[in-house]
DONUMI-776725 format. One record per residue (C-alpha): y, z, x; residue number from 1. Coordinates in Angstrom, 2 decimals. Layout:
BEGIN
+---------+---------+---------+------+
|      py |      pz |      px | sese |
+---------+---------+---------+------+
|       Y |       Z |       X |  NUM |
...
+---------+---------+---------+------+
END
This chain:
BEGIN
+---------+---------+---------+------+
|      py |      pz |      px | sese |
+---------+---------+---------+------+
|   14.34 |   32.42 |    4.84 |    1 |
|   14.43 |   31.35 |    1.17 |    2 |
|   17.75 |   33.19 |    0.50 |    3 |
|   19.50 |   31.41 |    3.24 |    4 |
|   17.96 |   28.23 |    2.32 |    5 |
|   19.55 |   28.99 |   -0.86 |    6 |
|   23.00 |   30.00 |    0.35 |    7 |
|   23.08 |   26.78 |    1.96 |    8 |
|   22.15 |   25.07 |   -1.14 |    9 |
|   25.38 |   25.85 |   -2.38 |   10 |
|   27.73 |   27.53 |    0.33 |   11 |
|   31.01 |   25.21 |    1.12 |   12 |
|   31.40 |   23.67 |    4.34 |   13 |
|   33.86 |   26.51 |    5.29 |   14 |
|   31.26 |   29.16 |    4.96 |   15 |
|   28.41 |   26.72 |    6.78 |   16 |
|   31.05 |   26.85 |    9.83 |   17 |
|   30.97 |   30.65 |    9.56 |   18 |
|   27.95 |   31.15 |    9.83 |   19 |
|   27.37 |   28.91 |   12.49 |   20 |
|   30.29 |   30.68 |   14.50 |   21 |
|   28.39 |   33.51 |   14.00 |   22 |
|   24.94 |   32.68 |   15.51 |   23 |
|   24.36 |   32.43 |   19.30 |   24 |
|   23.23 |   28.99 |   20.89 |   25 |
|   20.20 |   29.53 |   21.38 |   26 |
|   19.93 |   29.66 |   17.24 |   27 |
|   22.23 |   26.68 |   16.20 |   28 |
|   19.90 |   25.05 |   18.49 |   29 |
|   16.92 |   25.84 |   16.64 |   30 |
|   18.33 |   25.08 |   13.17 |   31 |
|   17.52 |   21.33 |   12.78 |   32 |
|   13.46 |   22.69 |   13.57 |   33 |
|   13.91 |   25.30 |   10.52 |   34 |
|   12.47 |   23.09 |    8.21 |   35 |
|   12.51 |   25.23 |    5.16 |   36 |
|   16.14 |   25.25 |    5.68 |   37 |
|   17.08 |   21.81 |    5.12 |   38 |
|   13.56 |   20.43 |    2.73 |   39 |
|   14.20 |   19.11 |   -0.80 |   40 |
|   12.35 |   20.62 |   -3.25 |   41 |
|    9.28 |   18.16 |   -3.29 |   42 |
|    8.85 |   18.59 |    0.60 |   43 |
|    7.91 |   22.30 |    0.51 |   44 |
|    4.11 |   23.09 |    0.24 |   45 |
|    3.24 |   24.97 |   -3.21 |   46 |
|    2.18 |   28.68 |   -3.31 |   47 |
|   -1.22 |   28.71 |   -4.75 |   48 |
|   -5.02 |   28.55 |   -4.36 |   49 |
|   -5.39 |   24.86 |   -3.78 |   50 |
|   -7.21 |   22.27 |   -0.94 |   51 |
|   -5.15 |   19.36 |   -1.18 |   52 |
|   -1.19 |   18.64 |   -1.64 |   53 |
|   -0.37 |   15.62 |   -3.23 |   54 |
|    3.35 |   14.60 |   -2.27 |   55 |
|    4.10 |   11.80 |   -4.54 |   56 |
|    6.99 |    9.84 |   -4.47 |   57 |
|    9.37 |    6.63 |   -3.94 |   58 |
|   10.17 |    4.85 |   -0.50 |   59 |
|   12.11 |    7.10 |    2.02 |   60 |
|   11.62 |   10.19 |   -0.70 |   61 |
|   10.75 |   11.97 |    3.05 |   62 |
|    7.14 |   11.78 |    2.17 |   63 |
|    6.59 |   11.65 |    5.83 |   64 |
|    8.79 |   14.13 |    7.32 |   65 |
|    6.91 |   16.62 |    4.73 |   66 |
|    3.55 |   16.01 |    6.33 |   67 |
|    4.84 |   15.98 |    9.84 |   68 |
|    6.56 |   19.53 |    9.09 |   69 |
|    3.55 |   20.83 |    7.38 |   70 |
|    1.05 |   20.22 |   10.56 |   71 |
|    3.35 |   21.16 |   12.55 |   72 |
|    3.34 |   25.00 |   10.50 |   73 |
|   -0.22 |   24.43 |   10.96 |   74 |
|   -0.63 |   24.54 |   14.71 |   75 |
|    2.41 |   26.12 |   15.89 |   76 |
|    2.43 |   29.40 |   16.88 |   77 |
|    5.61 |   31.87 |   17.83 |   78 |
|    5.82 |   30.78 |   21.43 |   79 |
|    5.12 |   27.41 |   22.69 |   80 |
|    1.55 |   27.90 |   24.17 |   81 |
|    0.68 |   30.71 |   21.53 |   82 |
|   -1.98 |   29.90 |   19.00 |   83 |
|   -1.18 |   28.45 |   15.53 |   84 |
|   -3.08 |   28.52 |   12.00 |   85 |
|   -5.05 |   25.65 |   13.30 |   86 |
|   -6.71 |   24.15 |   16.22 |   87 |
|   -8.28 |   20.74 |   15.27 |   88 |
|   -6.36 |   18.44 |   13.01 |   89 |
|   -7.48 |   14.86 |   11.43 |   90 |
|   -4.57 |   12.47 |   10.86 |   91 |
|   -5.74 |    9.32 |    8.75 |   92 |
|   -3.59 |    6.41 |    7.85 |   93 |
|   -4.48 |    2.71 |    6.49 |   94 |
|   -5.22 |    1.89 |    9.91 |   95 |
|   -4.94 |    3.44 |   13.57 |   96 |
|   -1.95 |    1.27 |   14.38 |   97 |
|   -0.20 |    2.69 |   11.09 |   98 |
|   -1.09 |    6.08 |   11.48 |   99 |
|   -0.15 |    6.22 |   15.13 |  100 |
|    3.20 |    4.67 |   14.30 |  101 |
|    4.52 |    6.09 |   11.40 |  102 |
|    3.00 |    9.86 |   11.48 |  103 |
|    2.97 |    9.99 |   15.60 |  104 |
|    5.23 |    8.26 |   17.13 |  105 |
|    7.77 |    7.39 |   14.20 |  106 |
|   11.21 |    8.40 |   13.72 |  107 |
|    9.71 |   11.32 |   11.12 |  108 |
|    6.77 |   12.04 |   12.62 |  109 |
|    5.07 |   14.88 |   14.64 |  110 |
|    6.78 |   13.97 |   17.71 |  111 |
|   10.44 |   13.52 |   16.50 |  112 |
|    9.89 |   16.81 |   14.55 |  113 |
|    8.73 |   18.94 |   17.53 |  114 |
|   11.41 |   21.13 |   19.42 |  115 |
|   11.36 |   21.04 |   23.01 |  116 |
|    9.12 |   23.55 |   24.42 |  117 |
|    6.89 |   23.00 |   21.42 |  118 |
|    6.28 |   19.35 |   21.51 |  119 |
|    3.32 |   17.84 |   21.78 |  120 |
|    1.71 |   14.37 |   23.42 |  121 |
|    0.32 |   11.37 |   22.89 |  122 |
|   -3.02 |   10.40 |   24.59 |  123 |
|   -3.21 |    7.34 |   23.98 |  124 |
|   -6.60 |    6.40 |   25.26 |  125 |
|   -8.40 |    9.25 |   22.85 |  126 |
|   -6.24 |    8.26 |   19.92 |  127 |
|   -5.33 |   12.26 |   20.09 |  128 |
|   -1.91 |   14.39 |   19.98 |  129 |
|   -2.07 |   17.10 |   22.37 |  130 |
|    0.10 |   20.52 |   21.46 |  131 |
|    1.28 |   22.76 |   24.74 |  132 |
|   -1.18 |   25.56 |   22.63 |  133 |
|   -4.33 |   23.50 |   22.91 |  134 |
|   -4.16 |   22.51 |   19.10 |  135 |
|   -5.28 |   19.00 |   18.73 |  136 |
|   -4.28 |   15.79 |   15.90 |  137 |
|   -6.64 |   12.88 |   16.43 |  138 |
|   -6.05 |    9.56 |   14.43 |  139 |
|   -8.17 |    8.00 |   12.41 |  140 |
|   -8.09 |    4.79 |    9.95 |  141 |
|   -9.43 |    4.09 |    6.76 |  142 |
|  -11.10 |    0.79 |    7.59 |  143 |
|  -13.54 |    3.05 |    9.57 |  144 |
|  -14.67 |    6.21 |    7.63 |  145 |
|  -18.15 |    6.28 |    9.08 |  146 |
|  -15.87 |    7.68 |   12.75 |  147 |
|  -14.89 |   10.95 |   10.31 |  148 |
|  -18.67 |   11.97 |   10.97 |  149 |
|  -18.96 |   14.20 |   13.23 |  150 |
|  -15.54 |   15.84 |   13.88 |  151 |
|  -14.56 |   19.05 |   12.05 |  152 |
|  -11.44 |   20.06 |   11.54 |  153 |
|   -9.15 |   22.89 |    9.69 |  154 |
|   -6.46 |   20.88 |    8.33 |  155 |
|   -5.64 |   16.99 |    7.69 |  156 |
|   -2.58 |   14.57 |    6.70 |  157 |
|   -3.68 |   11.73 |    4.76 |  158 |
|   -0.93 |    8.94 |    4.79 |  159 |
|   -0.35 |    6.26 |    1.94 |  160 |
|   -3.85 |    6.90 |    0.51 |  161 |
|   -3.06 |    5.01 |   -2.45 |  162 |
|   -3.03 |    1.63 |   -0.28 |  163 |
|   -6.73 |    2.44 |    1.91 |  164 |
|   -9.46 |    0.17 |    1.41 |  165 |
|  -12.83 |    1.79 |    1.23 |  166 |
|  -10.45 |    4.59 |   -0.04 |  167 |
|  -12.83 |    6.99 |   -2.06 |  168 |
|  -15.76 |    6.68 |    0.93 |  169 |
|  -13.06 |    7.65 |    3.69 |  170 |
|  -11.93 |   10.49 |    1.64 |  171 |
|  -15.39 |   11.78 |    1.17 |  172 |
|  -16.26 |   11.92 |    4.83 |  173 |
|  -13.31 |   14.03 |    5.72 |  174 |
|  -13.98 |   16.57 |    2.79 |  175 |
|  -17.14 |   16.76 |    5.06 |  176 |
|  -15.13 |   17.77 |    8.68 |  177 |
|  -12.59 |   20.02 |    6.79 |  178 |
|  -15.10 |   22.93 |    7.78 |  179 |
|  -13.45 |   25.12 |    9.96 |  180 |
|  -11.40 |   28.17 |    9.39 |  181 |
|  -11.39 |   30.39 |    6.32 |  182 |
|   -8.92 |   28.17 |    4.24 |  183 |
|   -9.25 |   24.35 |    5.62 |  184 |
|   -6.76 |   22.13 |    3.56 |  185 |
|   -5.15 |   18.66 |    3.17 |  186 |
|   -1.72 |   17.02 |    3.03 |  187 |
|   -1.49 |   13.49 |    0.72 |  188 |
|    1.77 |   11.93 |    1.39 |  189 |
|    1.58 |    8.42 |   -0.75 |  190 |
|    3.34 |    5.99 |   -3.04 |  191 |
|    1.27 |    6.29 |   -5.94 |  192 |
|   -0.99 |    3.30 |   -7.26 |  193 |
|   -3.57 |    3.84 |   -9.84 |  194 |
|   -6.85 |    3.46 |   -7.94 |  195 |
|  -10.02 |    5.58 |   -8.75 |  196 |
|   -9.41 |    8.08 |   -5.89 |  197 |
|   -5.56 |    8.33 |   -7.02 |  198 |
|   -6.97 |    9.41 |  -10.92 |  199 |
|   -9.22 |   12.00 |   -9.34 |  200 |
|   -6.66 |   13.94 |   -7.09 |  201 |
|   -4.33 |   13.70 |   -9.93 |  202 |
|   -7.18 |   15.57 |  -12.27 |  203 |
|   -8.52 |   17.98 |   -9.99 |  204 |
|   -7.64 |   21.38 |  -10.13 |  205 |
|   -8.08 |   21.81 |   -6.68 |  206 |
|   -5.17 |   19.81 |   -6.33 |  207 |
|   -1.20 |   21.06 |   -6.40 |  208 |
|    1.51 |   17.94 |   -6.32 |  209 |
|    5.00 |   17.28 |   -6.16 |  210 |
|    6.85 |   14.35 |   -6.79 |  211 |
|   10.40 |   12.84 |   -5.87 |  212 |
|   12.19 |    9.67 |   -6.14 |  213 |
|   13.22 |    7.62 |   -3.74 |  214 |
|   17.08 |    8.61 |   -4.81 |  215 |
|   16.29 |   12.37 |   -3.89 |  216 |
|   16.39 |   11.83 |   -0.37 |  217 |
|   19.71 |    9.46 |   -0.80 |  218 |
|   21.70 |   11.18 |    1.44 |  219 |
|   19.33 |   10.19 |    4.48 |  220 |
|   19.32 |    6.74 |    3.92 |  221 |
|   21.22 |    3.70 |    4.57 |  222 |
|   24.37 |    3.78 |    2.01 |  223 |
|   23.30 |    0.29 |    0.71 |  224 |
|   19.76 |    0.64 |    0.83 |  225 |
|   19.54 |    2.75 |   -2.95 |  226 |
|   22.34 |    0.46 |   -4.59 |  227 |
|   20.67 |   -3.29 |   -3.71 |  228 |
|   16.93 |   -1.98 |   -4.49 |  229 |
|   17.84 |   -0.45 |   -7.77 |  230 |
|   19.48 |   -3.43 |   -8.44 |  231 |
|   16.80 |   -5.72 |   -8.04 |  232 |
|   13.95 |   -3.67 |   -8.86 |  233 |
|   14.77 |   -0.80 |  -11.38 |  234 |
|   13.39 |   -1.02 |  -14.60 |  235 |
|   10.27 |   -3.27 |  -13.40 |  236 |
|    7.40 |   -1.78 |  -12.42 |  237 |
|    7.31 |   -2.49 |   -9.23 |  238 |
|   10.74 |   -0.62 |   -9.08 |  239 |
|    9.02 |    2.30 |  -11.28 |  240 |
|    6.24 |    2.62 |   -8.90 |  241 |
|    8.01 |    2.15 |   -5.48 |  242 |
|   11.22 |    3.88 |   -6.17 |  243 |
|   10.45 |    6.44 |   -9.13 |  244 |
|    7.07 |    7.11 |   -7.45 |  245 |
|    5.78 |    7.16 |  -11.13 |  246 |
|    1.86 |    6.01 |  -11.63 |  247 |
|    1.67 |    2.31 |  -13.78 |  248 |
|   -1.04 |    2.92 |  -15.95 |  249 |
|   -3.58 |   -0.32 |  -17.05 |  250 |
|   -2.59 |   -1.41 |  -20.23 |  251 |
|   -4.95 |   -0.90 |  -22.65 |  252 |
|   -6.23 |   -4.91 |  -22.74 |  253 |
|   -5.73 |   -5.35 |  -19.14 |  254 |
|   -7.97 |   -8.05 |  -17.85 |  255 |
|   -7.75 |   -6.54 |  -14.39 |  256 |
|   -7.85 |   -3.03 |  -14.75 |  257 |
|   -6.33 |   -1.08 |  -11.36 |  258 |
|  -10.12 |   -0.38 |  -10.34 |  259 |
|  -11.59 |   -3.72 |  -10.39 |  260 |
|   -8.92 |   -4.97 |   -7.68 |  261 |
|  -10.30 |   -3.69 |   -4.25 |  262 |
|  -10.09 |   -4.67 |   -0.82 |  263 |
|  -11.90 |   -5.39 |    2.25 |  264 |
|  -10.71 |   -5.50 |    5.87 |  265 |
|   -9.91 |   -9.02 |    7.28 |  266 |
|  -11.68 |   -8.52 |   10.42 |  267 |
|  -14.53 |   -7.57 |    8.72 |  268 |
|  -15.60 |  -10.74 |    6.88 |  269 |
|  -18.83 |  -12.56 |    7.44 |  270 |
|  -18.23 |  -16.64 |    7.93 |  271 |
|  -17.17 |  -17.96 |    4.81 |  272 |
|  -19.23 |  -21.14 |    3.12 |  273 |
|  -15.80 |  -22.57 |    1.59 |  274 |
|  -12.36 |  -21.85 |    1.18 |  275 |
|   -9.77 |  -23.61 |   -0.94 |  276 |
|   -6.13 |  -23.17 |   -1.56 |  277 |
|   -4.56 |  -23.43 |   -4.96 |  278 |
|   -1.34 |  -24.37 |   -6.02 |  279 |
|   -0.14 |  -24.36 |   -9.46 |  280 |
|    3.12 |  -26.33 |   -9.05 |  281 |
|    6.86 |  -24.83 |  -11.20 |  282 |
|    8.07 |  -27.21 |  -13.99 |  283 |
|   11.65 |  -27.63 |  -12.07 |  284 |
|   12.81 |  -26.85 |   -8.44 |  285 |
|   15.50 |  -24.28 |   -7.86 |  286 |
|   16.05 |  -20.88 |   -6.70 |  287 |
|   15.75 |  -19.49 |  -10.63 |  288 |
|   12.74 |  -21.60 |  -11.43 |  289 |
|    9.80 |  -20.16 |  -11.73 |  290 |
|    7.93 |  -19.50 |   -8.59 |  291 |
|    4.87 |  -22.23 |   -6.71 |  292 |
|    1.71 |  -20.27 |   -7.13 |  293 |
|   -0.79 |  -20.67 |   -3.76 |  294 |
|   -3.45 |  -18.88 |   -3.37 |  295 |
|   -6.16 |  -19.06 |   -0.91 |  296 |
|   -9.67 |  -17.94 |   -1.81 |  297 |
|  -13.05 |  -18.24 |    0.23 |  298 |
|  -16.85 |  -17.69 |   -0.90 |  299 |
|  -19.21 |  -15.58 |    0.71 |  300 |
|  -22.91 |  -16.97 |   -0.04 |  301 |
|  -24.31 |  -18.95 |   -2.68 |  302 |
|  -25.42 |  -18.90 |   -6.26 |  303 |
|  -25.36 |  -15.98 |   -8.53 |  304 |
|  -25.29 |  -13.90 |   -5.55 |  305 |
|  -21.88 |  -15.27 |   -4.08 |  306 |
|  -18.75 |  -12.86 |   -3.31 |  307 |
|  -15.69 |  -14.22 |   -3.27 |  308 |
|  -11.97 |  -12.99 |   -1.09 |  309 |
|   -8.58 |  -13.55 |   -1.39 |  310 |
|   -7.38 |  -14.71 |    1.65 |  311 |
|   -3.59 |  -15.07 |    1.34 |  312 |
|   -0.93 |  -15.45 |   -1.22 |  313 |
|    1.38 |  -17.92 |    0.03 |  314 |
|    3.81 |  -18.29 |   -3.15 |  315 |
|    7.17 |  -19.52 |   -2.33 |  316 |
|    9.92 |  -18.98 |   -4.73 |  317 |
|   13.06 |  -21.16 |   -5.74 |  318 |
|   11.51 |  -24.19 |   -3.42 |  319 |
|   12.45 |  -27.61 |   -3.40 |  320 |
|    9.54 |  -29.79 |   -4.57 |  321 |
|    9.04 |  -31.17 |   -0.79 |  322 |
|    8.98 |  -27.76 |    0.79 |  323 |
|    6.24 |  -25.85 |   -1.73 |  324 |
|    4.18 |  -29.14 |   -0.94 |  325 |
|    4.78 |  -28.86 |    2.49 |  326 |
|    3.91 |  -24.83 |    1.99 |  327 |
|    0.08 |  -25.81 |    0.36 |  328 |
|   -0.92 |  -28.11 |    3.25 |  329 |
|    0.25 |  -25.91 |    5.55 |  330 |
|   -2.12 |  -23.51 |    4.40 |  331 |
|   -4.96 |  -26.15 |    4.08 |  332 |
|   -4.73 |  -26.42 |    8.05 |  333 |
|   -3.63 |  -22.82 |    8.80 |  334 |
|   -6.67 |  -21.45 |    7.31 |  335 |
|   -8.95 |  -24.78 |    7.51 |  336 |
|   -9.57 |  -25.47 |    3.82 |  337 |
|  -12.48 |  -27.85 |    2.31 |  338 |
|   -9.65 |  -28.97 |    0.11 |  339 |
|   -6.57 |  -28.63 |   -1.98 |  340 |
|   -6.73 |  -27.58 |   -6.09 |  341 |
|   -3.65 |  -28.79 |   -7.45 |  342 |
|   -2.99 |  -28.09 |  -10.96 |  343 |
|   -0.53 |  -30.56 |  -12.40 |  344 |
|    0.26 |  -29.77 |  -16.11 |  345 |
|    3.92 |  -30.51 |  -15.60 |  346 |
|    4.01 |  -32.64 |  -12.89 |  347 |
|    1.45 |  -35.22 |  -13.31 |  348 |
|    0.99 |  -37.65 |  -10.51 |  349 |
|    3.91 |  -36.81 |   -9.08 |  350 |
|    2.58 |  -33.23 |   -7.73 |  351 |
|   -0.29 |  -36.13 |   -6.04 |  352 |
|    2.29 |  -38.29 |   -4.57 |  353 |
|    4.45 |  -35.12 |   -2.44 |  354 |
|    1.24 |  -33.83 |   -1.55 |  355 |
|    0.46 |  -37.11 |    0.12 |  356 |
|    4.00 |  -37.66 |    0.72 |  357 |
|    3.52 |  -34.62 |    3.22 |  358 |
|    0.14 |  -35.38 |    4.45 |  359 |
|   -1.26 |  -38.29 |    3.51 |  360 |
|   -4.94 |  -37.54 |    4.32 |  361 |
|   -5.21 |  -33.75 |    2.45 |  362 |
|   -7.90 |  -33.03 |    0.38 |  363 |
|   -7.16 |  -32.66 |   -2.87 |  364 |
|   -8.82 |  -32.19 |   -6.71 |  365 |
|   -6.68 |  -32.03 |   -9.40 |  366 |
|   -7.18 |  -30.03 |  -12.67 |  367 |
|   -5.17 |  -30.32 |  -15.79 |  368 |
|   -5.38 |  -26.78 |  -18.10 |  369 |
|   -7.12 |  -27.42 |  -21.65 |  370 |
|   -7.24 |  -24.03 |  -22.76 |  371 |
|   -4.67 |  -21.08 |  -22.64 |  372 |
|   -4.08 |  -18.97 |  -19.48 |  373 |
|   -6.32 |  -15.93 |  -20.76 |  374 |
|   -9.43 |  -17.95 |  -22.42 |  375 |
|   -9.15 |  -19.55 |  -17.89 |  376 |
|   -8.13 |  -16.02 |  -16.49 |  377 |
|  -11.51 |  -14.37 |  -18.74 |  378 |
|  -14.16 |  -15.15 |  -16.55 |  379 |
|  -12.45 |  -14.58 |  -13.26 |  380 |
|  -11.28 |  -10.96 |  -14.38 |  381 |
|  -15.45 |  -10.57 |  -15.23 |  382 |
|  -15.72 |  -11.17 |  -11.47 |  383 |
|  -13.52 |   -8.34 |  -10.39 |  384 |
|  -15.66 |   -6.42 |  -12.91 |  385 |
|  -18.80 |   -6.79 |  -11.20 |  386 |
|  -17.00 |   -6.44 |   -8.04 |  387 |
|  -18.04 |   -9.75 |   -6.44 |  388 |
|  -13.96 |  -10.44 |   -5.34 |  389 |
|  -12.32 |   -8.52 |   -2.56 |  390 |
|   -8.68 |   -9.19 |   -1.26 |  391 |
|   -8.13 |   -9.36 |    2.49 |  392 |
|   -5.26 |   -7.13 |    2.58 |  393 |
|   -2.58 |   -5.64 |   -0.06 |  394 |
|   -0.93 |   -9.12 |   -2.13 |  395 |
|    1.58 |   -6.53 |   -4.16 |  396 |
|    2.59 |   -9.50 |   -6.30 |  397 |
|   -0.07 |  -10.93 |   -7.45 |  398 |
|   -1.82 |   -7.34 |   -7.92 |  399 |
|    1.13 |   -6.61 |   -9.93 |  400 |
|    0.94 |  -10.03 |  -12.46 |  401 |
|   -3.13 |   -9.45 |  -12.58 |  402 |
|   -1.97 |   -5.66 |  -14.02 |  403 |
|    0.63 |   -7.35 |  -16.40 |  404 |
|   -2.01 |  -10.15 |  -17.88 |  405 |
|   -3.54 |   -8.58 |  -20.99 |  406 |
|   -5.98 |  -10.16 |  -23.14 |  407 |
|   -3.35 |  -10.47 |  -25.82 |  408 |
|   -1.25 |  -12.49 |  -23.00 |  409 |
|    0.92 |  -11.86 |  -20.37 |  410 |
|    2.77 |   -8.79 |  -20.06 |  411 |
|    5.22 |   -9.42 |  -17.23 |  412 |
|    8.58 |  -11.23 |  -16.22 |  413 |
|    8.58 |  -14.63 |  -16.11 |  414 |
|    5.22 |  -16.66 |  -15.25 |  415 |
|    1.92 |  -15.13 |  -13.69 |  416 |
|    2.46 |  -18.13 |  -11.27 |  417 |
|    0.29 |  -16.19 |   -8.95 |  418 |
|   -2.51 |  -15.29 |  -11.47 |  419 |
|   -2.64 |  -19.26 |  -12.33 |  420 |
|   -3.24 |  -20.20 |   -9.01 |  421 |
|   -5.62 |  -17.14 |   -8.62 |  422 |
|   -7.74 |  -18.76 |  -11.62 |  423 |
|   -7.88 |  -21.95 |  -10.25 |  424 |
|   -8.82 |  -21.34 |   -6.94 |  425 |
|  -12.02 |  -18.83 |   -8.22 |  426 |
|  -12.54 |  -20.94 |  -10.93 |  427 |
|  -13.45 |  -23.82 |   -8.22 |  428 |
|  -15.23 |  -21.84 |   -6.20 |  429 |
|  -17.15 |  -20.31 |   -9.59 |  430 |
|  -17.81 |  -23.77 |  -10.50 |  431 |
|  -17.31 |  -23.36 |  -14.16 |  432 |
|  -17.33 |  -26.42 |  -15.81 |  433 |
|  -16.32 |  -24.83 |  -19.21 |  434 |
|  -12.90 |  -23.20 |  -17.67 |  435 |
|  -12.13 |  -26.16 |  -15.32 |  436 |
|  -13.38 |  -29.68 |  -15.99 |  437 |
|  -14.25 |  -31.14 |  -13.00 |  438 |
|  -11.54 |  -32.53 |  -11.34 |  439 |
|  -11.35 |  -36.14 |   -9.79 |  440 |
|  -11.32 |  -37.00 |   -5.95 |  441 |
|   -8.69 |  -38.50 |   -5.02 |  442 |
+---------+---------+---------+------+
END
């Protein structure tokens, strides 16, 4: 198999069509299923003692097709109903919906991968995929590791494990039900993000990886697609991280360190005892001015003992003055704020007036900065440090300018519009005095 992958590595069209004339249908028929024909480099499993493969890489590097293929060499045997390497698989994405979608039912997942004879289904009602040989795949999400006890299995596909919240507790219950067999291993297919769990797989030695960009697996995308997201995203690090599939490292001063930004499941919050929304208004209004931080932020509890989420980040970016106002009450009703923060630095009463221009009854403080953006970010970041903030959800953009704001300053393009309206909104619900003077009713 691995010299004719090779001859086609390198063998003219001419001699493809040869050897195709040569073979009888049933074989050219069976080709596109030869996996280890066609996989790049990075989507063939490593030789080696290991328990977990880490495939590490860019958007559409074919992180997923190289899961999909590996279960599928997993519990396939040589005939359709004949017995594979493995019986009982876990599957485990960010959530059931995601790992149904993309590693089921999605265009390069187990289905879509499965000759005819060989392919398995979807039972919907036990979250399980069902193989003609009696093998078995069932689904499970992050947001619910306690459902991995129980359940053993010989094999597992972890999807996007980078992006799981309650990642390291989810990973340690399945460790637990990969118990059966002689040799029970795992498949990581991910965009990498530094998180805890990440750092650990990365150092184990229990642990072989390979890694691809997004531009290895060019010639199965969408002509355009490579050309206008280099464009707009190569060189940054959002571009080195979701396209090189290269880990950002904290900088050495970073005031959010990767592991002091975790998340918590929406649905999953107890009532909340305030929320307010945060805007921290652009000097000018045009499609290259800097972007209108809002941020929406709700406390959990009182006192010393509070917890504090990130509900949303709703920052708009080359708005006219009306519509970012229009954008902040919005999500005063949407998410039924006590009130408005409103920082206005550059705008003085005039960020007041839209506001009220928009709806004249809003709630709304106003706060004018006094002291630089880190001496106001300090105290917030020693929040995420004792681990009393959570985000509802992923907020890529703001994660990213809370990675880029160092204690020596900000590290990033432009303005951590974001991170300001992060500040303020915390910093109200904080209450501290000595980072934001209490601001005025109006």
């Amino acid at each position: 198999m691995n010299s004719l992958r090779a001859f086609l590595s390198c063998a003219s069209e001419a001699e493809i069509r040869a050897l195709v004339d040569e073979l009888s249908e049933n074989a050219v028929r069976a080709m596109p299923y030869l996996f280890e024909l066609w996989a790049l480099d990075h989507q063939i499993a490593p030789e080696g003692d290991w328990a977990t493969w880490l495939v590490m890489g860019g958007r559409g590097a074919g992180k997923t097709r190289a899961g999909a293929e590996w279960i599928r060499a997993q519990v396939e045997g040589a005939g359709p109903e004949d017995p594979g390497l493995c019986r009982r698989v876990a599957l485990v994405g960010e959530t059931y919906a995601q790992a149904r979608d993309v590693m089921v039912l999605g265009d390069s997942g187990l289905i879509a991968c499965s000759p005819e004879g060989y392919r398995p289904k979807w039972v919907e009602s036990r979250r399980t995929l069902v193989w003609p040989n009696g093998a078995e795949a069932q689904v499970f999400s992050a947001h619910d590791a306690d459902a991995l006890r129980g359940p053993q299995f010989h094999a597992a596909w972890c999807d996007e494990l980078a992006k799981w919240p309650n990642a390291q507790m989810t990973w340690d219950m399945l460790q637990f039900a990969l118990r059966l067999g002689e040799d029970p291993r795992a498949v990581v297919t991910t965009t990498p993000q530094p998180t805890p769990l990440m750092t650990e797989l990365l150092d184990s030695r229990h642990v072989a990886m390979t890694h691809a960009a997004t531009s290895a697996n060019a010639a199965n995308l969408a002509p355009t697609f490579l050309k206008l997201v280099t464009e707009k995203y190569g060189g940054t690090a959002l571009g080195r991280q979701e396209l090189d599939g290269e880990m950002i490292e904290d900088m050495p001063d970073a005031l959010w360190p990767a592991k002091h930004i975790r998340e918590v499941a929406a649905d999953t919050l107890p009532d909340l005892q305030k929320v307010v929304v945060a805007l921290d208004p652009p000097v000018s209004a045009h499609e290259d001015s800097d972007a209108c931080g809002i941020i929406v932020a709700g406390q959990i509890g009182q006192g010393g003992d509070a917890q504090y989420v990130v509900l949303d980040d709703a920052t708009v970016q080359g708005a006219s003055t009306l519509d970012w106002a229009r954008q902040a009450v919005a999500m005063v009703e949407h998410w039924r704020a006590d009130y408005l923060v409103a920082e206005v630095n550059q705008g003085g009463d005039l960020v007041a007036q839209v506001l009220r221009q928009v709806h004249p009854g809003v709630p709304l403080r106003t706060v004018h900065a006094s002291r630089g953006k880190v001496v106001r970010a300090a105290p917030v970041a020693l929040l995420y440090e004792r681990g009393q903030v959570r985000h509802a959800g992923r907020f890529t953009e703001l994660e990213d300018q809370m990675r880029a704001m160092g204690r020596s300053g900000f590290k990033g393009k432009g303005s951590p519009d974001r991170v300001d309206a992060l500040v303020w909104a915390l910093s109200d619900l904080m209450q501290v005095e000595a980072v934001m003077p209490r601001a005025r009713q109006l």
